[in-house]
C-alpha positions, -999 to +999 in steps of 0.1 A: -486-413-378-460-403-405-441-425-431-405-425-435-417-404-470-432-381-450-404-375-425-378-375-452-400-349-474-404-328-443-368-329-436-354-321-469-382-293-474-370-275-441-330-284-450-334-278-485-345-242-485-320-216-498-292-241-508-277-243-542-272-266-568-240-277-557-254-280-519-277-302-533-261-328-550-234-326-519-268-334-497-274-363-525-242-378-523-243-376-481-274-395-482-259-417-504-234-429-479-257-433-451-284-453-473-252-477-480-238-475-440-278-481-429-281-508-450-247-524-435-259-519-402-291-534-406-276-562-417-254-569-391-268-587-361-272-570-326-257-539-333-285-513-324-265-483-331-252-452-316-290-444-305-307-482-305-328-472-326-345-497-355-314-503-381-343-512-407-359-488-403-336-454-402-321-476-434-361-464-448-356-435-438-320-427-458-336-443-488-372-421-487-345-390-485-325-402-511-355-401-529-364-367-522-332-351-523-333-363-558-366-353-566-358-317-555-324-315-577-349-326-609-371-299-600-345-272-597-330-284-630-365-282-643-369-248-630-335-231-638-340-218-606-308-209-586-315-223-553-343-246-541-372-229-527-401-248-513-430-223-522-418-228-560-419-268-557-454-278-563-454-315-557-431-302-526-463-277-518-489-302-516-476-330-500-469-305-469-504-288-471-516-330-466-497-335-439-506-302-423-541-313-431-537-348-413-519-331-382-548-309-380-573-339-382-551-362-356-553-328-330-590-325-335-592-365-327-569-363-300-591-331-285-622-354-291-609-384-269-595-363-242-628-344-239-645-380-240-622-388-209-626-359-187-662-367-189-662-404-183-641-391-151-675-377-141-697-412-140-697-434-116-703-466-125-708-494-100-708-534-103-735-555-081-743-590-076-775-589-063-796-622-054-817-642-084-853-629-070-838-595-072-820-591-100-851-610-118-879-582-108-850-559-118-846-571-154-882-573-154-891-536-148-859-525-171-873-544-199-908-525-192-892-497-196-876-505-228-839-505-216-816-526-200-804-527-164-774-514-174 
């Protein structure tokens, strides 16, 4: 459901909060590293790392914070602001409200299908073969009806 972007906006929005200048280019130069140590592990075959998790993709992941991490020392700079604080990054602001927005929308689709299931627990539904002279007058009167035997 989210992109790496999203994740790594998320993260950095949380982490971000409160720290300095000089935090942040520390947290620019840390992701730094691991962009460069998740790009040499994705290259190297088997390895799976400490967790086993996808190498290609946690190397997407470093790179999408990267990214962010950068974006959020520009918009500090840009701000003379002290310390980074989400409620004063507005590109920061909105991409959180979307994501907010689309978690909402995923609950209320997840609340819709499990609503859907507890009533299809209710039905019975039932599978007969029954013989051709049957079945025939059956199909007959259902289509007299205007419906299917279904």
């Amino acid at each position: 459901m989210w992109s790496g972007e999203d994740k790594a906006r998320d993260a950095v929005r949380r982490q971000g909060r409160g720290l300095s200048m000089v935090q942040l280019v520390e947290k620019v130069a840390e992701a730094v590293v691991r962009v460069r140590e998740t790009r040499q592990q994705a290259g190297s075959p088997g390895d799976r790392g400490e967790y086993g998790g996808d190498p290609q993709e946690l190397a997407l992941l470093w790179r999408a914070r990267l990214e962010e991490w950068q974006r959020v020392v520009a918009v500090v700079e840009a701000g003379a602001n002290a310390t980074y604080e989400p409620g004063q990054d507005r590109q920061g602001t909105l991409w959180a409200e979307e994501r907010e927005q689309r978690r909402r929308d995923a609950l209320v689709r997840h609340e819709g299908w499990m609503v859907k299931r507890r009533d299809e627990q209710g039905e019975l539904r039932l599978g007969l073969w029954l013989a051709e002279d049957v079945s025939r007058r059956l199909r007959f009167m259902a289509a007299r009806a205007g419906c299917t035997p279904e």
